[in-house]
N, C-alpha and C positions, 0 to 999 in steps of 0.2 A: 724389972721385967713385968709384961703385961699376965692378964690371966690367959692361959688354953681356952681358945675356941672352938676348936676342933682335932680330933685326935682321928685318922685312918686306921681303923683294924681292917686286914686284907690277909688273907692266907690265900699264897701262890703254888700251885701245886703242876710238876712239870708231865705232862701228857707224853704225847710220842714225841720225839725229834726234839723238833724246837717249839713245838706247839705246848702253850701255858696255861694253865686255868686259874683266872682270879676271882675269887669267893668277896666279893664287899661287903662288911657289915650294913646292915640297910638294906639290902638291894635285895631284889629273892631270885632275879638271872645273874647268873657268872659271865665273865669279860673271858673272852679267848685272844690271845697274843701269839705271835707266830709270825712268818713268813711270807711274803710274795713276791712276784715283778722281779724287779732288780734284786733287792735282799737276798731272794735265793738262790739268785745264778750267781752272784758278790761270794756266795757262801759256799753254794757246789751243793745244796741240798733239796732234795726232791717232796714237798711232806705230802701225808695221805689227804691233808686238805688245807688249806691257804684262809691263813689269816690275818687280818692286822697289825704289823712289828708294833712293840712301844716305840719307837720313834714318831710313826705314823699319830698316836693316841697323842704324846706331849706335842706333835706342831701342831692337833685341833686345838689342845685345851689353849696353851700360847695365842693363838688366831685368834682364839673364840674369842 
């Protein structure tokens, strides 16, 4: 087995609803996760603001 090149430290902490806040090491703004469009009406849930589902985040990084 190779050496570690990289290790993700992330602490996800769950806001309202379905709405997410992820803290990256590195980074000094947090990732918000959540809701929209389709997703929320798939789901029956209304949140107090519309963000990003991870789905949405993993088909960027895959595309990119």
């Amino acid at each position: 087995m190779g050496d570690i090149v990289h290790q993700s430290r992330i602490t996800i902490t769950r806001k309202n609803g379905p709405t997410r806040k992820a803290e990256i090491e590195g980074f000094p703004e947090p990732v918000y996760y959540g809701v929209h469009g389709g997703i929320k009406k798939f789901y029956n849930v209304d949140p107090e603001e519309e963000h990003a589902a991870t789905l949405d985040h993993i088909v960027g990084a895959v595309g990119g």
